[in-house]
N, C-alpha and C positions, 0 to 999 in steps of 0.2 A: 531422452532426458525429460525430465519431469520440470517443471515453471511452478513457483508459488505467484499469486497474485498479491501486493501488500498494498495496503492505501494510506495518506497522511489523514488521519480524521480526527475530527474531536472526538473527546473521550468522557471530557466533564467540563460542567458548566454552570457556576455560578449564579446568583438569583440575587445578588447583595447589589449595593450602591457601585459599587467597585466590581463592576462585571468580570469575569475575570473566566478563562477558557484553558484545559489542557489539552493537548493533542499527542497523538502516538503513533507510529507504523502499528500497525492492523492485519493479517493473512485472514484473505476472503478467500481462496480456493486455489487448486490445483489445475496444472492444465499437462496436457501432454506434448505442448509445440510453447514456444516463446509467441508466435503469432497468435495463437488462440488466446493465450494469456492478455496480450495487448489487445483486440479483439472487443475481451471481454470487459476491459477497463472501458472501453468506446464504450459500448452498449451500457453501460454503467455512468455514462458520461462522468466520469474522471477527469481532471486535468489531468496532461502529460506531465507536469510539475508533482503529480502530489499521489503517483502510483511507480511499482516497482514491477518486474518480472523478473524474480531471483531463481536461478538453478536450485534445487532441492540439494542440499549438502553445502551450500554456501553459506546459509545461515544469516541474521539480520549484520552480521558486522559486512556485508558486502552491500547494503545500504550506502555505506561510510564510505568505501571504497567509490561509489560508482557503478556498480556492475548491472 
């Protein structure tokens, strides 16, 4: 089975008085093991809070779920 990597990142960012930040789940890559996938999040230094390693066919609604 195949692992997407996703991460929470910002996305945009504001320059006004009023700072102001979007963020979004993000797919950095592919892996071929769930552990490689988390692996790569390390090496990425990620929090474990703000990355995902989703089965391919699951799709971002498994996010939501937890999976």
């Amino acid at each position: 089975m195949t692992y997407i990597l996703v991460i929470w990142t910002i996305v945009a960012a504001g320059g006004t008085k009023a700072y102001a930040r979007d963020f979004d789940w993000r797919p950095i890559g592919d892996f071929r093991t769930k552990q490689d996938c988390i692996e790569a999040a390390k090496t990425l230094s990620v929090d474990e809070n703000r990355f995902r390693c989703l089965a391919k066919g699951n799709g971002f609604d498994a996010i939501r779920k937890g999976q």
